[in-house]
BALOBA-1460 file (C-alpha; in Angstrom, 3 decimals):
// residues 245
<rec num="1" residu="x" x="0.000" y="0.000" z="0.000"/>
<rec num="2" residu="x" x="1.580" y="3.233" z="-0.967"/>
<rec num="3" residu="x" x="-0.655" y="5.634" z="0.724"/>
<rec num="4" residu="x" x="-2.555" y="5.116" z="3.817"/>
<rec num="5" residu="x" x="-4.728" y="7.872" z="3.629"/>
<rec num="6" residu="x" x="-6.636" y="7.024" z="0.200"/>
<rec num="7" residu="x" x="-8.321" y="3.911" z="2.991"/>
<rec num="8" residu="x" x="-8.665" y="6.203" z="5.634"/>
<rec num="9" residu="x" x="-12.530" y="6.074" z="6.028"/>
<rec num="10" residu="x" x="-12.377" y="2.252" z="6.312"/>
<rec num="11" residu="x" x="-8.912" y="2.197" z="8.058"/>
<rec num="12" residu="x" x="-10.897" y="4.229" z="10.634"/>
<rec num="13" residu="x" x="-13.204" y="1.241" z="11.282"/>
<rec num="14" residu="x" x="-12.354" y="-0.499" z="14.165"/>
<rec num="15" residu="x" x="-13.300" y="-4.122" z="12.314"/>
<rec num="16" residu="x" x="-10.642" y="-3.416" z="9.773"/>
<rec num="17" residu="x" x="-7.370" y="-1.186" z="10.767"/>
<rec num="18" residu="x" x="-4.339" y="-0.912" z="9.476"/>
<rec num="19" residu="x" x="-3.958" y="-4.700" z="10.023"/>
<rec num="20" residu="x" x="-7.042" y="-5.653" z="7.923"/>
<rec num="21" residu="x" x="-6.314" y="-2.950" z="5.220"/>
<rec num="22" residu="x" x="-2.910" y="-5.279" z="4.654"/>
<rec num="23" residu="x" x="-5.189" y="-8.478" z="4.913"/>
<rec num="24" residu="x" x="-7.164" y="-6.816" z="1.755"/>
<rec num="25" residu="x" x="-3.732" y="-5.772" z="0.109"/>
<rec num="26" residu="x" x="-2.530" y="-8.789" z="0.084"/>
<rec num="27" residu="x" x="-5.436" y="-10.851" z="-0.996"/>
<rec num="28" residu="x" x="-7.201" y="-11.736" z="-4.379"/>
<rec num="29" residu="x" x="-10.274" y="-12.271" z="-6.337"/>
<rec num="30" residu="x" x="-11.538" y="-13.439" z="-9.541"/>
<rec num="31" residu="x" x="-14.707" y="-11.839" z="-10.699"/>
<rec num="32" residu="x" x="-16.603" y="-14.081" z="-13.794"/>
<rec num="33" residu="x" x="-18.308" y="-11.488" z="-15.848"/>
<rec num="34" residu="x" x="-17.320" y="-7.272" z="-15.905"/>
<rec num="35" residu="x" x="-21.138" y="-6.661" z="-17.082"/>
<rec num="36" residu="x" x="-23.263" y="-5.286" z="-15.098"/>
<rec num="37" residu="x" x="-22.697" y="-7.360" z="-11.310"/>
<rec num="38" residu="x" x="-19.043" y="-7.422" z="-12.471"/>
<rec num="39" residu="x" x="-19.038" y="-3.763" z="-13.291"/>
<rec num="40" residu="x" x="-20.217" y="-2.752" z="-9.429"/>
<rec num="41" residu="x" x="-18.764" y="-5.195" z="-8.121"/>
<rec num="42" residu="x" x="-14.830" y="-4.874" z="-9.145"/>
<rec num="43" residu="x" x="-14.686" y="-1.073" z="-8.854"/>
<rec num="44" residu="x" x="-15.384" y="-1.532" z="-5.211"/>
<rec num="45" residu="x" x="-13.197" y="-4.181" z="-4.528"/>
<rec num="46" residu="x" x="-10.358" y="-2.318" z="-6.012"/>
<rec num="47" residu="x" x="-11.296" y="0.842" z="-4.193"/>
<rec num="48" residu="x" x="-11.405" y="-0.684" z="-1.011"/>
<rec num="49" residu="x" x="-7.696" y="-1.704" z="-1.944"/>
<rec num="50" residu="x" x="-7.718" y="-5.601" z="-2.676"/>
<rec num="51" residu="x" x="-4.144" y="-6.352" z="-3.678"/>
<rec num="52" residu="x" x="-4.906" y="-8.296" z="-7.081"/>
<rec num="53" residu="x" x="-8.133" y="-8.595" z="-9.842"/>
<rec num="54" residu="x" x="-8.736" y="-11.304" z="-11.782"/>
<rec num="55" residu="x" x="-11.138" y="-10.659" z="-14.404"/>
<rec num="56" residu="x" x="-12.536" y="-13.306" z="-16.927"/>
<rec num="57" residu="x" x="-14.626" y="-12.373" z="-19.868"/>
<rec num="58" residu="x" x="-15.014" y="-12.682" z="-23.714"/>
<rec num="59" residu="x" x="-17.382" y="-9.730" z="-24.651"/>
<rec num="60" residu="x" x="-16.890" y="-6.548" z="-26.159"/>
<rec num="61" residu="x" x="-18.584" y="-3.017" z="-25.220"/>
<rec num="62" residu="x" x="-21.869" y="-2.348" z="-26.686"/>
<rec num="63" residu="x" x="-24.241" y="0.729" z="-27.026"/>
<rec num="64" residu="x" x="-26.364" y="-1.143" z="-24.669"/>
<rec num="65" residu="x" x="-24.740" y="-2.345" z="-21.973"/>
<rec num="66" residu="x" x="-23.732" y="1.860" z="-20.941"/>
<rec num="67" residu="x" x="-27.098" y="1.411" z="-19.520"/>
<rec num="68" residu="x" x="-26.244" y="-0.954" z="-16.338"/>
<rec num="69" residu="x" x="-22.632" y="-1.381" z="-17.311"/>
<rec num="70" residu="x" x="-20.415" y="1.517" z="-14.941"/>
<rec num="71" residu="x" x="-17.138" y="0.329" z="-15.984"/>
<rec num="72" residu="x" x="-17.453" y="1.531" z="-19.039"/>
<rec num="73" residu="x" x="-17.833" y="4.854" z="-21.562"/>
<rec num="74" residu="x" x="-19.378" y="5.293" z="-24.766"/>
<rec num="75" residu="x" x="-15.695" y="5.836" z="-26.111"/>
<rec num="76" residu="x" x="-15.195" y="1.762" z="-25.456"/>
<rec num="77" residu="x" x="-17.945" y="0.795" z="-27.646"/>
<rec num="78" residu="x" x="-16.343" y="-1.744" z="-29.696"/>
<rec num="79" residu="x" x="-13.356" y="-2.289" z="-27.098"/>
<rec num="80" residu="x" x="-12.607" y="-5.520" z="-25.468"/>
<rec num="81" residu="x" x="-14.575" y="-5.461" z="-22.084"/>
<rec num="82" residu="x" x="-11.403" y="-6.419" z="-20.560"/>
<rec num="83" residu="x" x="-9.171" y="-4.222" z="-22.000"/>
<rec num="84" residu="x" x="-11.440" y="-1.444" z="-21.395"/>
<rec num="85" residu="x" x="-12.217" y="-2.925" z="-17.693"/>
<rec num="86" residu="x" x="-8.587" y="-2.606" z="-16.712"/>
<rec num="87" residu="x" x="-7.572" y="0.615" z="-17.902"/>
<rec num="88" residu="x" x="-10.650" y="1.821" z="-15.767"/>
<rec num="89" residu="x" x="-9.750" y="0.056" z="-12.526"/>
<rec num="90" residu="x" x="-6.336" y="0.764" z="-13.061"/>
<rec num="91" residu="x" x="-7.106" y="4.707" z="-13.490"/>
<rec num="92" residu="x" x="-9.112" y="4.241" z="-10.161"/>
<rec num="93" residu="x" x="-6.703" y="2.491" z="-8.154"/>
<rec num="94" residu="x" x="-2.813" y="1.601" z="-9.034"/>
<rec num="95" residu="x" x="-2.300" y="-0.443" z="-6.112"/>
<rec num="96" residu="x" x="-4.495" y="-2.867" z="-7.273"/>
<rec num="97" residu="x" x="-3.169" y="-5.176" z="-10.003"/>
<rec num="98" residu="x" x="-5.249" y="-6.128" z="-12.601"/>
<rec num="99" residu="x" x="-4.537" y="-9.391" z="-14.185"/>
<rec num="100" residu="x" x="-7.301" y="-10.618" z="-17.517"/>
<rec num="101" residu="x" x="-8.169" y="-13.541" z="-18.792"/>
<rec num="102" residu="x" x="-10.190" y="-13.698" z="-21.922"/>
<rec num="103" residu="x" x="-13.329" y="-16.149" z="-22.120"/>
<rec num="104" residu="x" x="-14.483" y="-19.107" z="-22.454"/>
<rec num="105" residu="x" x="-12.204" y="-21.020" z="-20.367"/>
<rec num="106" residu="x" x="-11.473" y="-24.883" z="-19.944"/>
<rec num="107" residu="x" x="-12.867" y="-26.092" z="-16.698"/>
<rec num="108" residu="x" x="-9.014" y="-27.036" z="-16.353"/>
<rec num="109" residu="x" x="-7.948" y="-23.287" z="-16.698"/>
<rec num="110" residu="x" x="-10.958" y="-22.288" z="-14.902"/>
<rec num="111" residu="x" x="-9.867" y="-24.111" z="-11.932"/>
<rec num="112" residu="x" x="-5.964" y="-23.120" z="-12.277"/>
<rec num="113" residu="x" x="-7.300" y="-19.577" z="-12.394"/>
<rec num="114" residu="x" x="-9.062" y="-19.857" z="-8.727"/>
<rec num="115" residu="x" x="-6.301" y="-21.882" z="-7.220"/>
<rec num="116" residu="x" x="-4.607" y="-18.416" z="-7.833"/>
<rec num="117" residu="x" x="-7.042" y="-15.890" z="-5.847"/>
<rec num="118" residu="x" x="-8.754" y="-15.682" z="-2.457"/>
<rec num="119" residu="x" x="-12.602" y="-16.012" z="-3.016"/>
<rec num="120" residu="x" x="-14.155" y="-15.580" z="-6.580"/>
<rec num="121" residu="x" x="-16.976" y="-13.785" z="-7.458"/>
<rec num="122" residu="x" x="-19.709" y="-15.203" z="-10.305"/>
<rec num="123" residu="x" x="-21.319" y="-12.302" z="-12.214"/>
<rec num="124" residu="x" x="-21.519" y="-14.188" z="-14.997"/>
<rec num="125" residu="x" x="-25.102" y="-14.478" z="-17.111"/>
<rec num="126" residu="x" x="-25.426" y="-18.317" z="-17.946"/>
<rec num="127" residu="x" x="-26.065" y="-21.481" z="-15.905"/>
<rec num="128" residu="x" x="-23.364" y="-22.770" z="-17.940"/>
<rec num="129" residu="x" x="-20.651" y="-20.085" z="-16.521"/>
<rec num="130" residu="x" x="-21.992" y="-20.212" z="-13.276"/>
<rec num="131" residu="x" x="-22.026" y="-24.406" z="-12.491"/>
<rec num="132" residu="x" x="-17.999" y="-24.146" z="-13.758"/>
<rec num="133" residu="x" x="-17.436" y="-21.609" z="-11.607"/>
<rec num="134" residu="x" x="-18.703" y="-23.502" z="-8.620"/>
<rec num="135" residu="x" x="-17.004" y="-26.949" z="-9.490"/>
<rec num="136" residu="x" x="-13.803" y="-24.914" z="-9.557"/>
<rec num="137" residu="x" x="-14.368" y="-23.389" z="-6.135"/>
<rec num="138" residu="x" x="-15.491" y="-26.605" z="-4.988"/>
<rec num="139" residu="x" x="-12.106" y="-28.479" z="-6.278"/>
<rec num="140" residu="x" x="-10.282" y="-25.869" z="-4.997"/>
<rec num="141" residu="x" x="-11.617" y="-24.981" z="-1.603"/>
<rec num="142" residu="x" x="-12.380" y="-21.738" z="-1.976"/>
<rec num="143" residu="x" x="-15.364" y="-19.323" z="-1.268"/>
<rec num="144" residu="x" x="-17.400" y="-17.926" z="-4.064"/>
<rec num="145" residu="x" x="-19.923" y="-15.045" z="-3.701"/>
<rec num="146" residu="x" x="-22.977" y="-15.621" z="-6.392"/>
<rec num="147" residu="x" x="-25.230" y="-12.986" z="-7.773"/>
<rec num="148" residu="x" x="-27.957" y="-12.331" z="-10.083"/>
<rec num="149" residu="x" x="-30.691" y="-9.754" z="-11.624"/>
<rec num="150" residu="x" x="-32.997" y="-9.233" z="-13.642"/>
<rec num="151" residu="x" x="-36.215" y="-6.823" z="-14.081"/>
<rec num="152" residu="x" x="-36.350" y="-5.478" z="-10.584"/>
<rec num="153" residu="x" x="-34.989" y="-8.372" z="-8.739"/>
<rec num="154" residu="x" x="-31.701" y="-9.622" z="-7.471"/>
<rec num="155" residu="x" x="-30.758" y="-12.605" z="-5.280"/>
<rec num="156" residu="x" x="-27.110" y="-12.944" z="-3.591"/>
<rec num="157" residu="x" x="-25.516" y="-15.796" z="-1.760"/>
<rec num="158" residu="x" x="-21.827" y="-16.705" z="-0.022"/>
<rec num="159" residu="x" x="-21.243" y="-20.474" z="-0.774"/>
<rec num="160" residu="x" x="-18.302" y="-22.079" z="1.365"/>
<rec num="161" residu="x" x="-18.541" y="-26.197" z="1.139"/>
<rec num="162" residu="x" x="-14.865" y="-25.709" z="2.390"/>
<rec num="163" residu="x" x="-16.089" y="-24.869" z="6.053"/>
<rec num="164" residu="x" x="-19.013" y="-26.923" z="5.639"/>
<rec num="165" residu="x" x="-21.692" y="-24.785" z="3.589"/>
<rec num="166" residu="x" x="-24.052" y="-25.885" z="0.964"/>
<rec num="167" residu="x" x="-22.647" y="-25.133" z="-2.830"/>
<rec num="168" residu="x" x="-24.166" y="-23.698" z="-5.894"/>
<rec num="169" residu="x" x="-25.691" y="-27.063" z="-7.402"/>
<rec num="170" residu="x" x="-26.887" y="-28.089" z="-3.433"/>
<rec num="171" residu="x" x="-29.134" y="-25.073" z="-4.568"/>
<rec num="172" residu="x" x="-29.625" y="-25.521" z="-8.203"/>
<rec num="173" residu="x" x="-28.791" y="-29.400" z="-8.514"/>
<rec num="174" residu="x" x="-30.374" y="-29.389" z="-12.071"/>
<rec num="175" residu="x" x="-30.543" y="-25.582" z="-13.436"/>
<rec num="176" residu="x" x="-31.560" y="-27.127" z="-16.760"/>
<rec num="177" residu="x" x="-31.606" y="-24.538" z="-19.741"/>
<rec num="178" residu="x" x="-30.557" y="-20.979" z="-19.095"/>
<rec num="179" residu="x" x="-32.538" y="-18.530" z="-17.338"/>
<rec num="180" residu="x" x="-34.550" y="-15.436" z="-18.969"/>
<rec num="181" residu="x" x="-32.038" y="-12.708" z="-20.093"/>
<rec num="182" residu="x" x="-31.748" y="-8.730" z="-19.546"/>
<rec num="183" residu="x" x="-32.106" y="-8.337" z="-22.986"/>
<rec num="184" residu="x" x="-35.249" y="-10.380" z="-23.421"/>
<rec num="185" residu="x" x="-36.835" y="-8.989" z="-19.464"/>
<rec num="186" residu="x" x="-35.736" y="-6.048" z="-19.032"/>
<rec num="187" residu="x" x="-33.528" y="-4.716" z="-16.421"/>
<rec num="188" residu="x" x="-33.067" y="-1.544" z="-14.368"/>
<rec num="189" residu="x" x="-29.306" y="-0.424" z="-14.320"/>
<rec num="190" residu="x" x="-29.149" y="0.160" z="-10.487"/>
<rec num="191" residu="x" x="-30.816" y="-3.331" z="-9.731"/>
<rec num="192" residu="x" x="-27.858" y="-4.864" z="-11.129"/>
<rec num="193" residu="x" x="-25.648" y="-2.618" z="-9.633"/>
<rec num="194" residu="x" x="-26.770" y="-2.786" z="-6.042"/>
<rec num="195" residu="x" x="-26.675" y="-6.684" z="-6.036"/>
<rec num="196" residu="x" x="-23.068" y="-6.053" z="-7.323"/>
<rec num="197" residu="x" x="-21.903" y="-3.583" z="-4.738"/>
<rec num="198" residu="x" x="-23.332" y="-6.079" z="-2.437"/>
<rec num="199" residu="x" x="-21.443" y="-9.017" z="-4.013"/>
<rec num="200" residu="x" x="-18.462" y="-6.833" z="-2.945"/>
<rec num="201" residu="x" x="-19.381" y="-6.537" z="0.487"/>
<rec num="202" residu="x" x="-20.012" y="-10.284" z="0.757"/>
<rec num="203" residu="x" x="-16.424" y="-10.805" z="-0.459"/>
<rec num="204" residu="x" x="-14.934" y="-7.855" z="1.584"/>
<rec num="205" residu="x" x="-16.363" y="-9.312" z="4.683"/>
<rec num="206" residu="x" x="-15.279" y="-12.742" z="3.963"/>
<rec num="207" residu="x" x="-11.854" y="-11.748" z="3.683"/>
<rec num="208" residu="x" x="-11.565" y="-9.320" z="6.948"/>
<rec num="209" residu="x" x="-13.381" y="-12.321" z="8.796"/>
<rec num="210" residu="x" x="-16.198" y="-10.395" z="9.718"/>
<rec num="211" residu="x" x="-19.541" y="-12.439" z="10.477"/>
<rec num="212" residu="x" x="-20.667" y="-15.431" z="8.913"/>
<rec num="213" residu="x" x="-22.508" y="-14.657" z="5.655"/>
<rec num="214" residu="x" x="-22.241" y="-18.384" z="4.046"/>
<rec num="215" residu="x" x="-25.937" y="-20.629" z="3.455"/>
<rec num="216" residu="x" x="-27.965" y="-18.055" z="2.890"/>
<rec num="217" residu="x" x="-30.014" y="-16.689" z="-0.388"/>
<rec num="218" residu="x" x="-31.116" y="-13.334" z="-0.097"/>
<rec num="219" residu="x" x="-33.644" y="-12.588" z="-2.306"/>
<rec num="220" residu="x" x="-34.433" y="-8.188" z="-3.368"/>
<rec num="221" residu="x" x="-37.483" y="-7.219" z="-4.457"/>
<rec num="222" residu="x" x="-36.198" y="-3.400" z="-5.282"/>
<rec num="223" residu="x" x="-39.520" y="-2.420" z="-6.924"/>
<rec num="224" residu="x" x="-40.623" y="-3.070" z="-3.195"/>
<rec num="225" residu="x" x="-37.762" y="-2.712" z="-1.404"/>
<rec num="226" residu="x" x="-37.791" y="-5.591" z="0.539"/>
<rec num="227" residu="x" x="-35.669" y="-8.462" z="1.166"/>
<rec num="228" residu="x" x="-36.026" y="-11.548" z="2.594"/>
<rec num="229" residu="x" x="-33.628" y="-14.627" z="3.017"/>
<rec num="230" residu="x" x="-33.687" y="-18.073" z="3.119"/>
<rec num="231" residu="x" x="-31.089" y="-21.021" z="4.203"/>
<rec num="232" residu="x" x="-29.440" y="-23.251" z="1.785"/>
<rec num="233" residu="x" x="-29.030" y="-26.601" z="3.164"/>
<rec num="234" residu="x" x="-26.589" y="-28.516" z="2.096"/>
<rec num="235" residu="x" x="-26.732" y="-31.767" z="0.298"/>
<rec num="236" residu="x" x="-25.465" y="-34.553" z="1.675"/>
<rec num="237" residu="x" x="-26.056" y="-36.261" z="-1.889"/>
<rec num="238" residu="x" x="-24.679" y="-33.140" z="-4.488"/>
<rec num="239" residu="x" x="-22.548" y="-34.396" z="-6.914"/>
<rec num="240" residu="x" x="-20.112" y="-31.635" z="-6.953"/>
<rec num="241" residu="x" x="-19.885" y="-30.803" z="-3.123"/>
<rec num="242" residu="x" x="-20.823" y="-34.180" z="-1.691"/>
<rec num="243" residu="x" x="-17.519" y="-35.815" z="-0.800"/>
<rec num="244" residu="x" x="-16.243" y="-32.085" z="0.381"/>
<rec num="245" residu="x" x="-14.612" y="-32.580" z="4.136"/>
């Protein structure tokens, strides 16, 4: 950390000090997905001072996604969502590094690419994405913070078989073909973006050891601005996160 002062607001509280500011500095994350969740959520984990970024994704910048998307300007239409991701975070924050990876990859490089990071964050779109992710965080015994939205509801969860938690297919054993899309239902930008910021949070609090956040699904309803949540239990039967000690 080169300057103090630029995580003086958080330094200042008392569950995260100087000693937990290093904790952050020196720890990781790979985030699935720099849309919309992705967008939210890796601006605030690199101003909050996480020491590295991993960001995985294959798409480019469209008129659209300026909408929902706060990573990016309507200069980057056309630009690699990575490339465009990275220049932003970096602008924001130098002392994070940002390290890309460009989508699709192999479940084999997916699960190298964990092994390398902290906790990993899905903010991916697809079933497809999102079941990879959590084999690979499975494998590799590490916690993964899961969001979604769409129209004017999010959900949010911590999954953590590693301590003992339920996984992503104990919740969705069978998620069958994908889900509805923003493009098809509609989305408002700041419903993705609050589930995002809160993805960070889930991640931030993970790391500092604050609280227990794992086996839960927290449901928003922002048109109503309620929430609810409900436990996950886990399966003792899941074939990803059933032989998990």
């Amino acid at each position: 950390m080169n300057d103090l002062s630029r995580y003086a607001r958080q330094i200042v509280l008392p569950e995260v000090g100087v000693a937990g500011q290093q904790m952050l500095g020196d720890s990781s994350a790979l985030i699935l997905g720099v849309g919309a969740l992705g967008s939210a959520a890796s601006l605030y984990l690199a101003a909050a001072g996480l020491g590295r970024l991993w960001l995985v994704d294959r798409d480019r910048v469209e008129l659209s996604n300026l909408q929902r998307q706060v990573l990016y300007r309507q200069a980057d239409v056309g630009r690699a969502k990575l490339e465009a991701a990275a220049a932003t975070l970096s602008a924001l924050n130098p002392d994070c590094a940002i390290e890309t990876l460009t989508g699709p990859l192999t479940q084999d490089a997916l699960l190298q690419a964990v092994r390398r990071v902290d906790i990993a964050l899905d903010c991916s779109d697809n079933f497809a994405a999102r079941t990879a992710l959590n084999a690979a965080c499975v494998s590799a015994r590490k916690p993964l913070v899961s969001g979604a939205a769409i129209r004017f509801e999010g959900q949010l969860a911590l999954f953590d078989p590693a301590r003992g938690g339920a996984c992503y297919a104990c919740l969705y054993p069978d998620p069958g073909d994908d889900a509805e899309r923003c493009e098809d239902a509609g989305i408002l930008g700041p419903v993705a973006g609050g589930i995002g910021a809160m993805q960070a949070l889930l991640a931030l609090k993970r790391l500092l050891g604050l609280g227990d956040d794992a086996g839960r699904l927290w449901l928003w309803d922002a048109l109503r601005m309620s929430w609810r949540s409900v436990a996950i239990p886990r399966d003792p039967a899941c074939a990803v996160c059933g032989g998990v000690r």
